[in-house]
VOGU-3710 file (C-alpha; in Angstrom, 3 decimals, decimal comma):
1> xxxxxxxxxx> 106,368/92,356/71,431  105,279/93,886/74,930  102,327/91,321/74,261  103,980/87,943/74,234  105,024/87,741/78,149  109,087/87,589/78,765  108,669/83,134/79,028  106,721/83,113/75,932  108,937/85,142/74,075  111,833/82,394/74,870
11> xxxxxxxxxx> 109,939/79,685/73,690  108,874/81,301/70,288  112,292/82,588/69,408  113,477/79,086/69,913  111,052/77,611/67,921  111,215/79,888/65,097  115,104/79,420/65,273  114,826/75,581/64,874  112,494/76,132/62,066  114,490/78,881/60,095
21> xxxxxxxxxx> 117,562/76,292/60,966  115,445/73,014/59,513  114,209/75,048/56,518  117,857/75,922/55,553  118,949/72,224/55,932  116,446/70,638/53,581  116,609/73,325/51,268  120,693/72,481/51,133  119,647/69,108/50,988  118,164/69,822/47,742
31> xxxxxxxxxx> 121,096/71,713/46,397  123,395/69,387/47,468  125,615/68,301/44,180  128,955/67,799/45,472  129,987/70,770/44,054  132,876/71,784/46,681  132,833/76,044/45,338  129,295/75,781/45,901  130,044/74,763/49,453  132,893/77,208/50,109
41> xxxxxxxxxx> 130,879/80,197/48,710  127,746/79,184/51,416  130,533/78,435/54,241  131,555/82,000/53,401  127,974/83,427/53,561  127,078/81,219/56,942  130,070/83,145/58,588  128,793/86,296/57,818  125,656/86,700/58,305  126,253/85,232/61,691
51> xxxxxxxxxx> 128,992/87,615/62,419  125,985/90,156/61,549  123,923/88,418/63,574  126,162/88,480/66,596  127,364/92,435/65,531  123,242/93,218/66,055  122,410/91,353/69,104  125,376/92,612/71,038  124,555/96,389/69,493  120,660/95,956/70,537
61> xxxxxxxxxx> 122,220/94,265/74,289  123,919/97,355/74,959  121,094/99,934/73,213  118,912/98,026/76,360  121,551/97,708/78,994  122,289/101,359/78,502  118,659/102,825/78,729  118,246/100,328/82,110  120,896/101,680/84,008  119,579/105,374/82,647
71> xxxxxxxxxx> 116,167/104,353/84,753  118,205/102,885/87,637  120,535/105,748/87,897  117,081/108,472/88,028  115,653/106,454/91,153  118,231/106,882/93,334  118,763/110,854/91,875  114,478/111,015/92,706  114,502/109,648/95,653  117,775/112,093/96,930
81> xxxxxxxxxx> 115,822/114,775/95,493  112,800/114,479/97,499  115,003/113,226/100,343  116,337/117,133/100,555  113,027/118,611/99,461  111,749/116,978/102,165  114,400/118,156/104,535  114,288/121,916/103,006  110,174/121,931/103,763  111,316/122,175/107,557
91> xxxxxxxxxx> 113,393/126,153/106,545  109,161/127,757/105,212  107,268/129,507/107,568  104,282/127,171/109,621  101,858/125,756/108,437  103,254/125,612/105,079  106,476/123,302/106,269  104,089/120,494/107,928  101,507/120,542/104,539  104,655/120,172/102,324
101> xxxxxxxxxx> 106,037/117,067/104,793  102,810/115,501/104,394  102,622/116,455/100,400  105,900/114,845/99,863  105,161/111,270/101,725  102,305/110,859/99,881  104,245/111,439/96,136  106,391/108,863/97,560  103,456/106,358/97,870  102,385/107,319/94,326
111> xxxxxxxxxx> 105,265/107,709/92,661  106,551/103,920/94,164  103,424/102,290/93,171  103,357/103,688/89,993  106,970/102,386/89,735  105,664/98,965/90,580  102,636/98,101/89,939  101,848/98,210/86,655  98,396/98,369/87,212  98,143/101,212/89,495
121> xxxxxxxxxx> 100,726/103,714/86,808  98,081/105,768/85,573  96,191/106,065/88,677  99,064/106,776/90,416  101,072/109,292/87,745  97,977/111,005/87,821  98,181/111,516/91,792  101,941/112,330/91,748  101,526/115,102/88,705  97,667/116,378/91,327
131> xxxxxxxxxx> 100,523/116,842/94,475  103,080/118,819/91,929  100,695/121,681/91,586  99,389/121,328/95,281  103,374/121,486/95,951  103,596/124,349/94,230  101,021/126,222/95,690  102,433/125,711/99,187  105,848/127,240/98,250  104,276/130,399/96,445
141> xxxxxxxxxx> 101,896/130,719/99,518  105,489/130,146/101,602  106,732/132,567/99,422  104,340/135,283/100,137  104,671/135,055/103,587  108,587/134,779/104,275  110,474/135,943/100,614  113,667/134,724/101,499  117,209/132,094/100,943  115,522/129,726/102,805
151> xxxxxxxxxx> 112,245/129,677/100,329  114,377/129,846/97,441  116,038/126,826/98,290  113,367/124,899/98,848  111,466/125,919/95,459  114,710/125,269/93,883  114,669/121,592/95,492  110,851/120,757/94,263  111,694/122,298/90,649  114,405/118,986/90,787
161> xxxxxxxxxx> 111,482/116,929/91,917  109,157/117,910/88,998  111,715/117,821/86,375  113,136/114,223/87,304  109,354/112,916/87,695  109,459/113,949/83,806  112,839/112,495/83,149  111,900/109,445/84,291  108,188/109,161/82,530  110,642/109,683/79,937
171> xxxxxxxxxx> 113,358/107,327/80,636  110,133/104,200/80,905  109,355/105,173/77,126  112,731/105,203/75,727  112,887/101,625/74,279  114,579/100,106/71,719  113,286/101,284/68,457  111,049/98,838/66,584  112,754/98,948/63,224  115,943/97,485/65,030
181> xxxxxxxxxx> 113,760/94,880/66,574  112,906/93,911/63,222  116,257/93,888/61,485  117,298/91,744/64,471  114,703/88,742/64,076  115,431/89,378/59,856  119,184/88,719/60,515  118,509/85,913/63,120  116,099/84,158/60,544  118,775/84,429/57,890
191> xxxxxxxxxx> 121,495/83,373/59,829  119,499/80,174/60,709  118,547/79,393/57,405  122,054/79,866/56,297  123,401/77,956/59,146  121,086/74,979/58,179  121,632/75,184/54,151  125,354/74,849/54,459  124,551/71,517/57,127  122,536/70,424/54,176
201> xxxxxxxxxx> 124,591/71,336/51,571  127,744/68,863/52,908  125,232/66,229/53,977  126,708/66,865/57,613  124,144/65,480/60,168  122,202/67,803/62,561  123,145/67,475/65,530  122,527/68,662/69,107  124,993/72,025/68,788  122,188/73,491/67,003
211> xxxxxxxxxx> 119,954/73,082/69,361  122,378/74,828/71,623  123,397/77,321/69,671  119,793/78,233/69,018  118,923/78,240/72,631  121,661/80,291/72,948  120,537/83,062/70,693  116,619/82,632/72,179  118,009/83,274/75,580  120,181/86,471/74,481
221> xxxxxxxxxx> 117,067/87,476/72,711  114,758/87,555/75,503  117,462/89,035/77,672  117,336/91,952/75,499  113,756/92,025/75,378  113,621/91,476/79,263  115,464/94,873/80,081  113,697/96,851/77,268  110,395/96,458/79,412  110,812/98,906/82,471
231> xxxxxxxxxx> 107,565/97,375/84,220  106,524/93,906/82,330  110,144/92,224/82,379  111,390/89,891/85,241  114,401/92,070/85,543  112,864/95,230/87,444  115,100/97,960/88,250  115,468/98,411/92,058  113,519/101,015/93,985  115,185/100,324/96,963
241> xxxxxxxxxx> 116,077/104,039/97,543  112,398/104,842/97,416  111,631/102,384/99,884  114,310/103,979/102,103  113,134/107,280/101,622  109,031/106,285/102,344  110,259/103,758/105,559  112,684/107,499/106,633  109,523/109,696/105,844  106,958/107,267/107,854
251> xxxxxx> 109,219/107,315/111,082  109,491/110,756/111,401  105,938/111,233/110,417  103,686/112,846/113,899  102,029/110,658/115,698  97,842/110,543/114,797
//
């Protein structure tokens, strides 16, 4: 799925939608005997498996909607984090506070490009995961020199740091499982077909509500697809709070 880009995936749902729809309809057309039970029985079946079919899209909607807030909510608890890391650096003992200032606005640089620019990620994961354990050695050397409240609470403040950079490596590959993406497109195909047989079956013409109601489910669909994909979609989440932070960080950077 993560190959087809977000406006291809639109258009191929909606054709194979009109297909599985026009497949149904001549294959009712076939069947078609006048025999009124034999109608009833597939208007039965028709409301069903679309009621399924609505049951799973709206399921696999909120599956998505549920894991994109998850990654919205972590920026903004990141970007507080390093906020009062950032703020704690100033309570260690010189030089150790101005390295860890310096440290910290360059994770922010990695850790937003790596947040959006899908290109840079691994480059950049790679430099935010280097400045943990160059982080870390600051605040044991810190911690050496001035044993202390003051060093405690700022080790306690970059532990946050580190463990949300995990949760939210974490939070990017928590997707919607594949075997529901399958059972979705299976139920959508046989809702179609089903949809189009009972058309055929009563010799009703097509007409443009199926085109709607097709478009419809394409654009639900993609929707879903759209916030399963943390960095490929067209919804992003926001890393305004980041920005914040890194525009804070760079103004009260010392002069060169």
């Amino acid at each position: 799925m993560d190959a087809i880009p977000i406006r291809g995936l639109l258009v191929l749902t909606f054709l194979l939608a009109l297909v599985s729809v026009e497949a149904g309809y001549w294959l009712g057309k076939w069947r078609s005997r006048g025999d009124h039970e034999l109608e009833g029985t597939a208007s039965s079946t028709v409301a069903s498996t679309l009621g399924l079919l609505a049951f799973t899209l709206a399921f696999t909607f909120a599956m998505a909607a549920a894991r994109y807030d998850t990654r919205k909510e972590l920026v903004l608890a990141e970007a507080n984090a390093i906020g009062t890391t950032y703020l704690r650096a100033l309570l260690l003992p010189p030089p150790h506070a101005s390295a860890v200032r310096d440290q910290l606005r360059q994770y922010v640089d990695a850790r937003l490009a790596a947040a959006t620019s899908p290109e840079q990620f691994a480059e950049a994961r790679g430099r935010a995961e280097q400045l943990h354990g160059l982080l870390w050695r600051e605040a044991v050397a810190a911690a050496s020199v001035q044993d202390s409240e003051r060093t405690s609470l700022f080790i306690a403040s970059l532990n946050e740091v580190i463990d949300l950079h995990a949760k939210r490596l974490t939070a990017l590959r928590n997707r919607v499982p594949n075997a529901i993406w399958v059972f979705l497109f299976l139920t959508a195909v046989l809702g179609m077909v089903s949809m189009g047989y009972h058309t055929g079956l009563i010799g009703s013409r097509r007409t443009a509500a199926v085109v709607f109601l097709t478009l419809a489910f394409s654009g639900a669909l993609t929707l879903i697809a759209d916030l399963d994909r943390p960095q490929q979609g067209l919804i992003r989440v926001s890393q305004q709070a980041m920005k914040d932070l890194q525009a804070g960080m760079q103004a009260d950077a010392p002069a060169n």
